[in-house]
Residue frames as a rotation matrix with the C-alpha (Angstrom) as fourth column:
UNK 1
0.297 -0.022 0.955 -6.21
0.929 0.239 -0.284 -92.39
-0.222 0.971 0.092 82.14
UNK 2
0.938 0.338 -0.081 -6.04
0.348 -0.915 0.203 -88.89
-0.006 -0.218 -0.976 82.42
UNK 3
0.375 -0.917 0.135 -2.92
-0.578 -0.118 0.807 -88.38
-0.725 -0.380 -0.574 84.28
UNK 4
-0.114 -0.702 0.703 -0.87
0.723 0.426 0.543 -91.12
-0.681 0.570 0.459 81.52
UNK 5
0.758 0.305 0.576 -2.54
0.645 -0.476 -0.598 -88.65
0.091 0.825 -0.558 78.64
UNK 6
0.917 -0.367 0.156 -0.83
-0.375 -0.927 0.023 -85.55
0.136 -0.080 -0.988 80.36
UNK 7
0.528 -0.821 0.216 2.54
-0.160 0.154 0.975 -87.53
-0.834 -0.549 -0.050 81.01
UNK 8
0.137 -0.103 0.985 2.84
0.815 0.578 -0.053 -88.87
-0.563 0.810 0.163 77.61
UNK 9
0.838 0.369 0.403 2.05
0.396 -0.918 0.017 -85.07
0.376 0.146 -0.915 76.41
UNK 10
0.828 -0.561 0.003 4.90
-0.441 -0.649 0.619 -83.95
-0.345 -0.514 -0.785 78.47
UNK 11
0.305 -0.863 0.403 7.37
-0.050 0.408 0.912 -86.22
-0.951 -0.298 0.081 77.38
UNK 12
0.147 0.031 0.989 6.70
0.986 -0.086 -0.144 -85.69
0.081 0.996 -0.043 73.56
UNK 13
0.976 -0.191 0.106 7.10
-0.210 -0.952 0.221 -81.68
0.059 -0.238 -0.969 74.62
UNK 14
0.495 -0.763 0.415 10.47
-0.364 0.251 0.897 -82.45
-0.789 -0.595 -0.154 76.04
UNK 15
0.248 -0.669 0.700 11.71
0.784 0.564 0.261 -84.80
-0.570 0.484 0.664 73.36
UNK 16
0.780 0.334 0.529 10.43
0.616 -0.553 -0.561 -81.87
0.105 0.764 -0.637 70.74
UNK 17
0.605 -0.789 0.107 12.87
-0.782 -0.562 0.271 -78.94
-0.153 -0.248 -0.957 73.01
UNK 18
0.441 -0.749 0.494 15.34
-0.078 0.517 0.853 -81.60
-0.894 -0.414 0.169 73.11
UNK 19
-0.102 -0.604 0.790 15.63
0.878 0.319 0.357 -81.99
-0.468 0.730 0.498 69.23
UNK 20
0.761 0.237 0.603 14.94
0.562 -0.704 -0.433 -78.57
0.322 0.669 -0.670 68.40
UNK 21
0.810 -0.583 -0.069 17.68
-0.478 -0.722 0.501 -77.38
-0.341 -0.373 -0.863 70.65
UNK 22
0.155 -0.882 0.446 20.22
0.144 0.467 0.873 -79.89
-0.977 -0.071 0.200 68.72
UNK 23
0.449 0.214 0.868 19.21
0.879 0.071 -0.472 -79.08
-0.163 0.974 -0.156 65.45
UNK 24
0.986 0.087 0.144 19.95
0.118 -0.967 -0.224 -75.61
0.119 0.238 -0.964 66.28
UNK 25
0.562 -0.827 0.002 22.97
-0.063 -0.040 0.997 -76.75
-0.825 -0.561 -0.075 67.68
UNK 26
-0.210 -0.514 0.832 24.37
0.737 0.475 0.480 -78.48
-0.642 0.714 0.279 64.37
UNK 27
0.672 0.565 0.479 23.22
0.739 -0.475 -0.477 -75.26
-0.041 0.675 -0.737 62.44
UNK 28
0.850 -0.477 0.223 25.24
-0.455 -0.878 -0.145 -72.89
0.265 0.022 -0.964 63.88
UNK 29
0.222 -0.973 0.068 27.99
-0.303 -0.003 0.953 -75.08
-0.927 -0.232 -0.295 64.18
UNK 30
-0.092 -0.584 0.807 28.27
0.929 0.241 0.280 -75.85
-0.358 0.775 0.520 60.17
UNK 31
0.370 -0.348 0.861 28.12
0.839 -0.272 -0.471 -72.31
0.398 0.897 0.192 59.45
UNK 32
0.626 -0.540 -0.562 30.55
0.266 -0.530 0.805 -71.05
-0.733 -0.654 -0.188 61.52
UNK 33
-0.310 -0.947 -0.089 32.89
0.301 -0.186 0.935 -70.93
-0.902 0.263 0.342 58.74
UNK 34
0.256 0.611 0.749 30.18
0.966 -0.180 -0.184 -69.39
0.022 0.771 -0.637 56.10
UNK 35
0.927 0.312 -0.207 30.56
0.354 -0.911 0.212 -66.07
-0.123 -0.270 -0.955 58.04
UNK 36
0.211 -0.890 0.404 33.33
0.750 -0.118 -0.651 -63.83
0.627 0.440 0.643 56.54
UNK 37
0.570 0.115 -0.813 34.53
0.709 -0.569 0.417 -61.56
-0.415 -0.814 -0.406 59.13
UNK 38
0.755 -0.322 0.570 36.18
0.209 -0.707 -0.676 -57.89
0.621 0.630 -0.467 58.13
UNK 39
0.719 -0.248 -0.649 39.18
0.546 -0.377 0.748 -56.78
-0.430 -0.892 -0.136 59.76
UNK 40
0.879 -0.460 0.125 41.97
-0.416 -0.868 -0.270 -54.24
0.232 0.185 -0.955 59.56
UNK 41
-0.021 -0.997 -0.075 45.90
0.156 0.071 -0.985 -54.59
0.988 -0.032 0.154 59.92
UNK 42
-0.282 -0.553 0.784 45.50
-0.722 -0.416 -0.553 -53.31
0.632 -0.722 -0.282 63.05
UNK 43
0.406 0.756 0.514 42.76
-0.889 0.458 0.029 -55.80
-0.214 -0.468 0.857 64.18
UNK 44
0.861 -0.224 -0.457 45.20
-0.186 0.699 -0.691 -58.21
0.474 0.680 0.560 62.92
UNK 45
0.279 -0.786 0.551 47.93
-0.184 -0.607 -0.773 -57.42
0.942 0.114 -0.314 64.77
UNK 46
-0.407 -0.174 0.897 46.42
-0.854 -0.276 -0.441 -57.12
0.324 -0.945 -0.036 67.94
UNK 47
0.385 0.498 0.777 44.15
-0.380 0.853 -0.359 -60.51
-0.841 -0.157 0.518 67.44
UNK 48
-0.772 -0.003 -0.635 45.42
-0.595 0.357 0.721 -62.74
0.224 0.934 -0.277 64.66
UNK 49
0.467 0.883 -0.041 42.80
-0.882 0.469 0.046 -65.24
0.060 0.014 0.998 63.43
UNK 50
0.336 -0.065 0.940 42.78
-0.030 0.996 0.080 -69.07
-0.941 -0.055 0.333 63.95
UNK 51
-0.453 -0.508 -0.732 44.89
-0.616 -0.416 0.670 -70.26
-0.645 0.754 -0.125 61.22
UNK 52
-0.922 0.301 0.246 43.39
0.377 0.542 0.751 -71.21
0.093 0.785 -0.613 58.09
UNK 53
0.363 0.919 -0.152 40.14
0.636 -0.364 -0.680 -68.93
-0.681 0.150 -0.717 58.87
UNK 54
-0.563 -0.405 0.721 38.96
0.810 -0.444 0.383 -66.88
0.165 0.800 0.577 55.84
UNK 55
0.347 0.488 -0.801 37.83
0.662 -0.733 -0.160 -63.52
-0.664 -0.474 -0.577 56.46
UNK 56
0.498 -0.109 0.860 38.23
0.687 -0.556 -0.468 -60.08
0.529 0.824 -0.202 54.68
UNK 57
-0.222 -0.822 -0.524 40.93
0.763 -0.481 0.432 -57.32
-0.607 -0.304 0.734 55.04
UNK 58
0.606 0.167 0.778 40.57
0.662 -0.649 -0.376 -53.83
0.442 0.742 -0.503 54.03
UNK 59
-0.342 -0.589 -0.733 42.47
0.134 -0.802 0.582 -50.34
-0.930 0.101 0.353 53.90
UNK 60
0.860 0.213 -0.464 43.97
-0.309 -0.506 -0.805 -48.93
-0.407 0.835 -0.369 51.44
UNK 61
0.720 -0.675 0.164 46.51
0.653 0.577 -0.490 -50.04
0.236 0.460 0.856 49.10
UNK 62
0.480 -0.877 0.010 49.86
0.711 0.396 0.581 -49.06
-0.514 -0.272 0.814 50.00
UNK 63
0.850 -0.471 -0.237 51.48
-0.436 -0.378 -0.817 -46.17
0.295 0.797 -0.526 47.55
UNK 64
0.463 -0.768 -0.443 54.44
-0.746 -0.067 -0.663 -47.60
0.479 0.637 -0.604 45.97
UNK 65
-0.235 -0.145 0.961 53.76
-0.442 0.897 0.027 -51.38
-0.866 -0.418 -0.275 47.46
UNK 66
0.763 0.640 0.086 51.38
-0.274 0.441 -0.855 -52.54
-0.585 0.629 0.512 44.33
UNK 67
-0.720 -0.654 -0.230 53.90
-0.594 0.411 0.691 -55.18
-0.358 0.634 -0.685 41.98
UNK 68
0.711 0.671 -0.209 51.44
-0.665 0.546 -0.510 -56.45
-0.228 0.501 0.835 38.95
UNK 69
-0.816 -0.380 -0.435 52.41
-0.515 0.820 0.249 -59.92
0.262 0.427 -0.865 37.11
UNK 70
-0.276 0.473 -0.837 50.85
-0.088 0.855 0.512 -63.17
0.957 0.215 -0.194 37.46
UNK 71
-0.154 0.105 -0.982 51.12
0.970 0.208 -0.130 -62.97
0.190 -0.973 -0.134 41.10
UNK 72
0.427 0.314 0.848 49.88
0.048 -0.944 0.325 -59.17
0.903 -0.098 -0.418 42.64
UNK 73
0.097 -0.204 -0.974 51.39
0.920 0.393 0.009 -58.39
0.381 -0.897 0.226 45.48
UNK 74
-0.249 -0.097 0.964 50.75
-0.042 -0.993 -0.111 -55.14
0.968 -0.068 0.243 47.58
UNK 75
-0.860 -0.075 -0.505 50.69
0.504 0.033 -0.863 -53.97
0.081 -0.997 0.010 51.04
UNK 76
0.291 0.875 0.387 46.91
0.254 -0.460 0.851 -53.02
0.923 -0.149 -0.356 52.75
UNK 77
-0.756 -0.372 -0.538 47.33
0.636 -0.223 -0.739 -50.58
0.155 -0.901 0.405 55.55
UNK 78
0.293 0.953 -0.072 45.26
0.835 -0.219 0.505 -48.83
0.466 -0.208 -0.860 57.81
UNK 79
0.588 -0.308 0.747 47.63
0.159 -0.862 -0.481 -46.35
0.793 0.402 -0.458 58.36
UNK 80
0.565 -0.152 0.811 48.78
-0.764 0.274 0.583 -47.85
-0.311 -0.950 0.039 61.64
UNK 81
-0.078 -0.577 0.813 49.67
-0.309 0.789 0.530 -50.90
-0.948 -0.210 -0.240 60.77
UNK 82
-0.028 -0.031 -0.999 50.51
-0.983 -0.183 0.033 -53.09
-0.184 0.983 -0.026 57.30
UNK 83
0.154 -0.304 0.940 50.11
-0.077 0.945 0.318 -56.37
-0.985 -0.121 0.123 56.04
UNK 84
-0.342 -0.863 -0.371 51.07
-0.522 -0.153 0.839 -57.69
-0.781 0.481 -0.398 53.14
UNK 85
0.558 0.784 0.270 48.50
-0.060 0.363 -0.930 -59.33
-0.827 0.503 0.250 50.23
UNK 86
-0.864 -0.391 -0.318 49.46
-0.450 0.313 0.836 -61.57
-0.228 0.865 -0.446 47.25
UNK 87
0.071 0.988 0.135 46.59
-0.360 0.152 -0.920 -62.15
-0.930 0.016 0.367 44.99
UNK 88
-0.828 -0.513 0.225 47.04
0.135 0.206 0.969 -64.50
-0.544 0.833 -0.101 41.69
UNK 89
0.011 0.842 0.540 44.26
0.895 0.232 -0.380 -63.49
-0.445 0.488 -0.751 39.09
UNK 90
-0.413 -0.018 0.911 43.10
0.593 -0.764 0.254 -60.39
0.691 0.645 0.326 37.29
UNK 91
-0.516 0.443 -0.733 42.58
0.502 -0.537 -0.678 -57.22
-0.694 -0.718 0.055 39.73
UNK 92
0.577 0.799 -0.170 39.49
0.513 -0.516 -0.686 -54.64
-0.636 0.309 -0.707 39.10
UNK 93
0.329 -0.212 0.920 40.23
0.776 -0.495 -0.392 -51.66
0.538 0.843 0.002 36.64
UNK 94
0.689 0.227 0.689 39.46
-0.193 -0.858 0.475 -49.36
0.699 -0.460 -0.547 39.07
UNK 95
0.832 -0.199 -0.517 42.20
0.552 0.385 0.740 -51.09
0.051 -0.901 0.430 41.49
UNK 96
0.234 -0.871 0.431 45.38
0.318 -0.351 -0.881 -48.41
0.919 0.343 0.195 42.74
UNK 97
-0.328 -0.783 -0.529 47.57
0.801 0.066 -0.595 -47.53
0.500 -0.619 0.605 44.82
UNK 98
-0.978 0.202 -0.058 46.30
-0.082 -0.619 -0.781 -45.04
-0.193 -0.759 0.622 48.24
UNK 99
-0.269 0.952 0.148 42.77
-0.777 -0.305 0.551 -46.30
0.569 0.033 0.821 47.25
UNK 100
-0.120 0.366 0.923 40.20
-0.980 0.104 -0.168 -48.74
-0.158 -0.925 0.347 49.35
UNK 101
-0.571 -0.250 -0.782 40.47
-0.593 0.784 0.183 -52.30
0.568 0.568 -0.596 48.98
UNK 102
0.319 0.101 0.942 38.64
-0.666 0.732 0.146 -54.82
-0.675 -0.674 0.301 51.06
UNK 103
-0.306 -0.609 -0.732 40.57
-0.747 0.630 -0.212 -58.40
0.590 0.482 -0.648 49.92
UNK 104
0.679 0.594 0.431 38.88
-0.730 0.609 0.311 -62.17
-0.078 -0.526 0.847 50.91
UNK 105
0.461 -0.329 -0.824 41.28
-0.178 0.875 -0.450 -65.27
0.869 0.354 0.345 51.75
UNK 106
0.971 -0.173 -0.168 43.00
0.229 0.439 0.869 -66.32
-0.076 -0.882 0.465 54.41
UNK 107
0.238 -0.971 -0.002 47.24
-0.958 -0.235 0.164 -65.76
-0.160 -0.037 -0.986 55.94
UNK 108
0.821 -0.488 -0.296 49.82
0.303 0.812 -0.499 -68.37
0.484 0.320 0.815 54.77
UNK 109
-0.335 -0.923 -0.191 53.02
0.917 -0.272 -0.293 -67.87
0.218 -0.273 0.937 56.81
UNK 110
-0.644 -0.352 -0.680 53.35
0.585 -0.799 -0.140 -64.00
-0.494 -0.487 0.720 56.87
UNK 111
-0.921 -0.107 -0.374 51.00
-0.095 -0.871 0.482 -63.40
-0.378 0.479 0.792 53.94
UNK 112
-0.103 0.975 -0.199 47.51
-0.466 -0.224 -0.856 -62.23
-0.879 0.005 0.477 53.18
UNK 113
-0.935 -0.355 -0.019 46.82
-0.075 0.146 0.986 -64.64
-0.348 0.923 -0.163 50.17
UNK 114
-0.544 0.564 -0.621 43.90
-0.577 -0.789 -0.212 -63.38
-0.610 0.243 0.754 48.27
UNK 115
-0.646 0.431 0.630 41.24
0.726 0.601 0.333 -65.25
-0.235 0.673 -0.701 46.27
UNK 116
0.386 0.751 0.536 39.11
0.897 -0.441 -0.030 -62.19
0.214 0.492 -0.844 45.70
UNK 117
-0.731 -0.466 -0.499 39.89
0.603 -0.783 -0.152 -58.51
-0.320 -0.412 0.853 45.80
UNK 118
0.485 0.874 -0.038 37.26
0.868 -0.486 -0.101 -55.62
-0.107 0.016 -0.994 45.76
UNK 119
-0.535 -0.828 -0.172 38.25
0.832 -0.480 -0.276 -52.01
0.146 -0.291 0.946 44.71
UNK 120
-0.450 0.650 -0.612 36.60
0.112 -0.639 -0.761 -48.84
-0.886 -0.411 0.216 44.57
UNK 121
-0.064 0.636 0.769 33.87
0.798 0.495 -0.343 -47.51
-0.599 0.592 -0.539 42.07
UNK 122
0.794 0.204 0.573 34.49
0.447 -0.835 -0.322 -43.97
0.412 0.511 -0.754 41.90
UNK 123
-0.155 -0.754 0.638 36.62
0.063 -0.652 -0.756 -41.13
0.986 -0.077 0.148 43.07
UNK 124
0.046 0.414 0.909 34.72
-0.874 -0.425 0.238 -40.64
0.484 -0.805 0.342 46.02
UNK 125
0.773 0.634 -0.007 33.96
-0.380 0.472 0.795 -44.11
0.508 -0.612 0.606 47.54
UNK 126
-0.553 -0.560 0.617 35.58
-0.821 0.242 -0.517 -45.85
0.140 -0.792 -0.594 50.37
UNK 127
-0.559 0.162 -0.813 34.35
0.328 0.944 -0.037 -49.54
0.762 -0.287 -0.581 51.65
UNK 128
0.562 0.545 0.622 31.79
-0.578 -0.280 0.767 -48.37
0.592 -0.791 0.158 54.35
UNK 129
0.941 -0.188 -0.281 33.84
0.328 0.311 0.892 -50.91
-0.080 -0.932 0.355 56.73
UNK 130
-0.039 -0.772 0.635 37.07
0.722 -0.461 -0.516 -48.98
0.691 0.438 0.575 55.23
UNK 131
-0.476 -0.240 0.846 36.22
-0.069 -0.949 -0.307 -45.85
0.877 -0.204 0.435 56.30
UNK 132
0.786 0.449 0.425 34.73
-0.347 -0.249 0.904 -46.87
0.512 -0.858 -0.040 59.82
UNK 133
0.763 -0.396 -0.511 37.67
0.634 0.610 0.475 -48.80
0.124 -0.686 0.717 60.80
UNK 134
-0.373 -0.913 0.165 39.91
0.841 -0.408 -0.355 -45.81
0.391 0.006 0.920 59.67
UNK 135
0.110 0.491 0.864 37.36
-0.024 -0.868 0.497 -43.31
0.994 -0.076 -0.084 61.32
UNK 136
0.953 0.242 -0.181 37.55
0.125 0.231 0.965 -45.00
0.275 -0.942 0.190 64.66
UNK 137
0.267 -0.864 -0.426 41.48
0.947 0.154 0.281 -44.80
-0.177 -0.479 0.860 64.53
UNK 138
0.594 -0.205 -0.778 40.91
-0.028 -0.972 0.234 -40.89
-0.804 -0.117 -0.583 64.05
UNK 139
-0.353 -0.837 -0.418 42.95
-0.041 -0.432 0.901 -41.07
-0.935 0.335 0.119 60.69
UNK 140
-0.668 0.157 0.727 40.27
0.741 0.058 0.669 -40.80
0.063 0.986 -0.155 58.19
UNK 141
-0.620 0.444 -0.647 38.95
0.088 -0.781 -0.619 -37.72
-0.780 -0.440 0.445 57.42
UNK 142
0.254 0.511 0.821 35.88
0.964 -0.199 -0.174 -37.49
0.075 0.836 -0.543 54.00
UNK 143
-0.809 -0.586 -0.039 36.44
0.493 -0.714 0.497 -35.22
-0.319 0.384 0.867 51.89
UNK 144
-0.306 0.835 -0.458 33.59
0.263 -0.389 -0.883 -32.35
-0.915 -0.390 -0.100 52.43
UNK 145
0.050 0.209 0.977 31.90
0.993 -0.113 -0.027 -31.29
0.104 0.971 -0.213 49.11
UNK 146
-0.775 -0.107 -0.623 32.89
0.156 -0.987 -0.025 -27.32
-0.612 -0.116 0.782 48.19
UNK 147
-0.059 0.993 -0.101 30.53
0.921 0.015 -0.389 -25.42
-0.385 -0.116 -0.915 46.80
């Protein structure tokens, strides 16, 4: 009697790991496409994404790329490399040209098409993933406070 108890006991262990390790499975596989990933022109370049993934793009806007209307269209660069971003809606206030942008949607053909666009808040800020991706390519320097 024993020995069925402890078999019966194991196999209800087992079944348990067995559905706890599919459950987890089907978790992380429906929100793979929740997670928005950040990248740069350059990180674009050298890896494009799978097409039709959305993810987020930042830099800075372009000087003398930025064409308002119904349709926005400017160029985000990381000083290396450029891509190109059409966004139909109303951009921030605070959105201009040589400032930080980080932009969410996905590529169509050649272009970044935009369903959200983030800009800066002040004079000073940068996108923390802005200024690390342009810190690692040695072409962003902050600007030091004088005194």
């Amino acid at each position: 009697m024993a020995g069925l108890k402890k078999q019966k006991r194991i196999q209800l262990v087992v079944i348990a790991a067995v559905l706890l390790t599919v459950a987890s499975g089907l978790v992380i596989y429906a929100a793979r496409d929740a997670f928005e990933f950040f990248r740069s022109p350059s990180d674009i370049a050298s890896d494009p994404p799978r097409p039709n993934e959305r993810f987020r793009l930042g830099g800075l806007v372009k000087e003398g790329t930025w064409q308002s209307g119904d349709v926005h269209r400017f160029v985000v660069t990381d000083l290396e490399a450029d891509f190109p971003v059409e966004f139909t809606g109303i951009v921030p206030d605070l959105f201009r040209e040589g400032q930080g942008t980080i932009v969410t949607g996905t590529i169509e053909g050649e272009v970044f098409v935009a369903t959200d666009v983030l800009a800066r808040h002040d004079e000073d800020y940068m996108p923390k993933e802005v200024a690390d991706a342009l810190k690692e390519r040695g072409v962003y320097q902050p600007d030091t406070p004088t005194n």
